[in-house]
N, C-alpha and C positions, 0 to 999 in steps of 0.2 A: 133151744133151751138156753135159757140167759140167767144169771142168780144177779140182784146188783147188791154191791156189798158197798158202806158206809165205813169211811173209817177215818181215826185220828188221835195222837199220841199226846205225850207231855203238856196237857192241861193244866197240869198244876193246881189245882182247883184247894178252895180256902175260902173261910167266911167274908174275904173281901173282892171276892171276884164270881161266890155262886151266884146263878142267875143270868150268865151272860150268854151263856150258851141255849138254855133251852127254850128258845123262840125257834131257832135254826132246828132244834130237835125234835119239836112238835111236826114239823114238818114234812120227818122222814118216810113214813111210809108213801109219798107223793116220790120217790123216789129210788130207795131202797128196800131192802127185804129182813137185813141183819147190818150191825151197828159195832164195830170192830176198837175197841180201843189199845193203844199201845205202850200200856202204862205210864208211868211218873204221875196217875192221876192226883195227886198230892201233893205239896209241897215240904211236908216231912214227916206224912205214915202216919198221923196219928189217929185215934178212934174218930174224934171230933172233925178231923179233915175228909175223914172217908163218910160221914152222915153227911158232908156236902157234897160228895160223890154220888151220891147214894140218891139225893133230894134233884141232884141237877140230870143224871142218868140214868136212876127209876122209874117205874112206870109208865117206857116210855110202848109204843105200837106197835114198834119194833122188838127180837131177841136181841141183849146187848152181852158180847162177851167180851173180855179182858186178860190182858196177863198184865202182871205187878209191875214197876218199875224202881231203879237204884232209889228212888226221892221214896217210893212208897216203904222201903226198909230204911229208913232214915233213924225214927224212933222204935224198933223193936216189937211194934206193936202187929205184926204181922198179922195172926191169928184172931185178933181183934178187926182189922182191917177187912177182912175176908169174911167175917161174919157180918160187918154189916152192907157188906155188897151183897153178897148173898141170899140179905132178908129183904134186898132189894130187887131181887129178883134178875140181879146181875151176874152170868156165871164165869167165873174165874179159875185160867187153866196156868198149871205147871205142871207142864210134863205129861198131860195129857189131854185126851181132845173130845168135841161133840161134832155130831150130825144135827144138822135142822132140816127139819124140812120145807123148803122154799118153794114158791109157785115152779122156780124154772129148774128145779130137782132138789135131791141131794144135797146140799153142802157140809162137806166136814173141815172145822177148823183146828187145829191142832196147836197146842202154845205153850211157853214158857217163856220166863223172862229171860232166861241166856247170861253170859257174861263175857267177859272182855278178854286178851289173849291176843289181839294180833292178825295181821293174813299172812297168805302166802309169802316167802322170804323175807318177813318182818314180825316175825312170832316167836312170843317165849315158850320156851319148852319144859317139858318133863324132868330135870335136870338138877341136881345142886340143892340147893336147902331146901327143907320141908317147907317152907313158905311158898316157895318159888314151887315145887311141886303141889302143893296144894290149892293155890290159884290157878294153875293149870287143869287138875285134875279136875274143880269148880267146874270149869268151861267144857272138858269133856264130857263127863257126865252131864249137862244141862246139854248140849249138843245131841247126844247118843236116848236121851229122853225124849228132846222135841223128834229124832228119826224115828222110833220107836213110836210114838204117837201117831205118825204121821202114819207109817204104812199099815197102821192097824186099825185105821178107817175104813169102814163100807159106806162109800157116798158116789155121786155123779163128781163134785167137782171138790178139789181139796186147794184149801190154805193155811198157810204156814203163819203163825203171831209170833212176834219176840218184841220183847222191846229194844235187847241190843243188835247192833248192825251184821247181817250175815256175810257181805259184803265191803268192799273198800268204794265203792263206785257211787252208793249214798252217804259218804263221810266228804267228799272233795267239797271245801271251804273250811272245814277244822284245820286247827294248826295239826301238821304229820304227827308231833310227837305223841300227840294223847291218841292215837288210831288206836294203839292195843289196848285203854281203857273205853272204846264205844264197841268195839263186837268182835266177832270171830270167825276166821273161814271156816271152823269145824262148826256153826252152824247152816252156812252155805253145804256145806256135804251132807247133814242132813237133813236139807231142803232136797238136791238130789236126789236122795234116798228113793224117793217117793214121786208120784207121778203129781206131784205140786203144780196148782194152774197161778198162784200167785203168792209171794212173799210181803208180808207188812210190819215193820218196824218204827220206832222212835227213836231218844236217844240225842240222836245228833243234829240239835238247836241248829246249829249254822251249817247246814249238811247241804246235800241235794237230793233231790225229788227221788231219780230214778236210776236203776239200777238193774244189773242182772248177774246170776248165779252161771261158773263155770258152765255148766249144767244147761244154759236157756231159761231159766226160770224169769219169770219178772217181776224186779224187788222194787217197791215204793218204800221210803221215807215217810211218813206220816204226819212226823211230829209237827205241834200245832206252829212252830213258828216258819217252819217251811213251807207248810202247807198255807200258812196268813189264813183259816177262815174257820170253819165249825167242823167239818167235815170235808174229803172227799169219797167221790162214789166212782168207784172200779166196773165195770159189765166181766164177767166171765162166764162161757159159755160153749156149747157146740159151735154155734152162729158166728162165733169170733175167730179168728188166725189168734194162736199163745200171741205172736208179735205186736197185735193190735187191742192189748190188755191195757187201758192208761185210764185215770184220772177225765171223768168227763167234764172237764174246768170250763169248755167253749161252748157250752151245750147250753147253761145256765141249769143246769140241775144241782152244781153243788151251791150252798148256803154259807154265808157266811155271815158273821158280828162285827162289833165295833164298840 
């Protein structure tokens, strides 16, 4: 039992660059099953940005789901934003999650967009002024939502969406200082949580690919400028060792633009 799962972040998508993707997207069901985005599909949230979302990753063969990203809260229009994904038949989680049903089982994804906060021994804390606790408190709650999500899936195989980073391990290439504004270990813990066969995030442009959770989990990077192409395609399965969960880049099954 194999699910292949499609996925890719920080598109940034805008009326001068729709269209460049969906040659590579028609394509998907020759090789995936479901189509994972990892927000910032936008370049700054607005209604008019997201109908190019919407025109380039609608009605595609494939289920596409998504969590928001920082760019897609830019202008305020959130609510707007999410309606017209929506009536694209694009489903959009925070904070909580779906089941599809895929030829090689079950899949449930679970997602939120997450926030920033830091890892282990380089984290701000709970602390000192209401600012500084309330951007903390941000991160836990969006944390203890994607756990919560997570374990309260009935499926064969489960993943974890965020667009910020749950780990430190796909951030190496950002300058150290901004780590606490791309993710958080409290959501690596709950990635944990839950018997997660894979982690997928954005977020961090100049990041790296691949990563993994105290835990064993195995966390990709997504985001489009890491990833250079349209997509990649993850196999997760009975048929697989967790260890040999990666990006089938040598295979020629993932697609890419230019």
């Amino acid at each position: 039992m194999v699910i292949r799962i499609a996925a890719v972040g920080d598109v940034h998508l805008d009326e001068d660059v729709v269209g460049r993707f969906r040659p590579a997207l028609e394509e998907l069901p020759e090789c995936a099953d479901v189509l994972l985005l990892a927000g910032d599909l936008t370049r700054h949230g607005t209604e008019a940005e997201a109908r190019c979302v919407a025109e380039e990753f609608g009605g595609l063969a494939v289920p596409v789901v998504t969590v928001l990203g920082n760019h897609d809260h830019q202008c305020d229009q959130v609510p707007q934003v999410v309606k017209v994904l929506e009536e694209a038949g694009i489903t959009v989680l925070e904070g909580n999650g779906v089941v599809l049903d895929c030829a090689g089982g079950r899949l449930g994804i679970a997602g939120v967009k997450g926030f920033g906060g830091g890892f282990a021994g380089r984290c701000a804390s709970d602390f000192g002024e209401p600012e500084m606790k309330a951007f903390v408190r941000t991160t836990t709650d969006s944390a203890d939502r994607l756990g919560a999500a997570l374990r309260s899936l009935d499926c064969d195989m489960l993943v974890a969406l965020t667009h910020y980073a749950p780990v430190p391990d796909t951030l190496a290439g950002e300058p150290l200082e901004i780590y606490p504004f791309l993710g958080s270990y409290q959501l690596g813990q709950a990635i944990d949580s839950a018997p997660t066969a894979l982690a997928l995030h954005g977020h961090a442009h100049a990041g790296t690919e691949r990563g993994t959770t105290p835990g064993g989990v195995r966390v990709r990077n997504v985001a489009h400028p890491v990833i250079k192409q349209a997509y990649s395609v993850f196999h997760v399965g009975d048929q697989l060792d967790t260890d040999q969960v990666s990006p089938l880049g040598q295979s020629g099954i993932q697609r890419s633009w230019s």
